[in-house]
N, C-alpha and C positions, 0 to 999 in steps of 0.2 A: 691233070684231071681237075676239073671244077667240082667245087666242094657241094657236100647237100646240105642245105638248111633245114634244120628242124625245130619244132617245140612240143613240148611238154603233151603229152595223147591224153582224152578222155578226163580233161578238167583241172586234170595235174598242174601243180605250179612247183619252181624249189626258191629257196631263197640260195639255195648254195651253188656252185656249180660241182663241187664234191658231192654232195648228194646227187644230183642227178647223173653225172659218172655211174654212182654206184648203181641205177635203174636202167642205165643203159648197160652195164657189165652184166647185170640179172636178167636182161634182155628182155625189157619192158618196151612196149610200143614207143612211140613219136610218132607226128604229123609231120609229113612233108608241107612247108613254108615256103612256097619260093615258085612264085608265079611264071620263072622264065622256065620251069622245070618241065618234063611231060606227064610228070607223076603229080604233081601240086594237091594237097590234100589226101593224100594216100598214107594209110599207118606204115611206120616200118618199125623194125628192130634192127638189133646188132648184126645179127647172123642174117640176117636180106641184104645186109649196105656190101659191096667188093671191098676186100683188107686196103685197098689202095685209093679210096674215098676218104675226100676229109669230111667232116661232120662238123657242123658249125649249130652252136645251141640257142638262141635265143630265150633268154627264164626270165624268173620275176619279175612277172606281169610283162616280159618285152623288152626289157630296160635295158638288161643285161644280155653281156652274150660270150661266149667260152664255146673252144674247143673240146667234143667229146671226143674227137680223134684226129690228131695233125699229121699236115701233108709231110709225108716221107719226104727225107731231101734227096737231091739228085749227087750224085758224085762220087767218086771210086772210095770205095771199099776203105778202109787202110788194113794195112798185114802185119799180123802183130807174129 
């Protein structure tokens, strides 16, 4: 699945990517970033995105960029 790109909603900036973890686990908006998207410009939160979407963050000021949540990997199980 292709990942969503997002930044910081409503003027927000972080300098950390642990901080803004923590405003997406409080499930604080983000803007959809990502012109190839259908949504592009649209706020989301946590609880909007599918558990099976990665979320790629773009922060301070743009420079920077972190996963707020990485793609599952594919591959059996192991059985413990």
């Amino acid at each position: 699945m292709k990942e969503l790109r997002v930044v910081p909603a409503y003027g927000r900036d972080y300098k950390s990517l642990s901080a803004a973890k923590a405003d997406w686990e409080a499930d604080k908006d983000f803007r959809i970033n990502d012109i190839s998207h259908p949504d592009d410009g649209r706020y989301v939160n946590r609880p909007q995105v599918p558990e099976d979407t990665p979320v790629l963050l773009r922060y301070h000021n743009e420079r920077s960029q972190g996963w707020l949540r990485e793609a599952k990997k594919k591959g059996k199980a192991s059985a413990t």
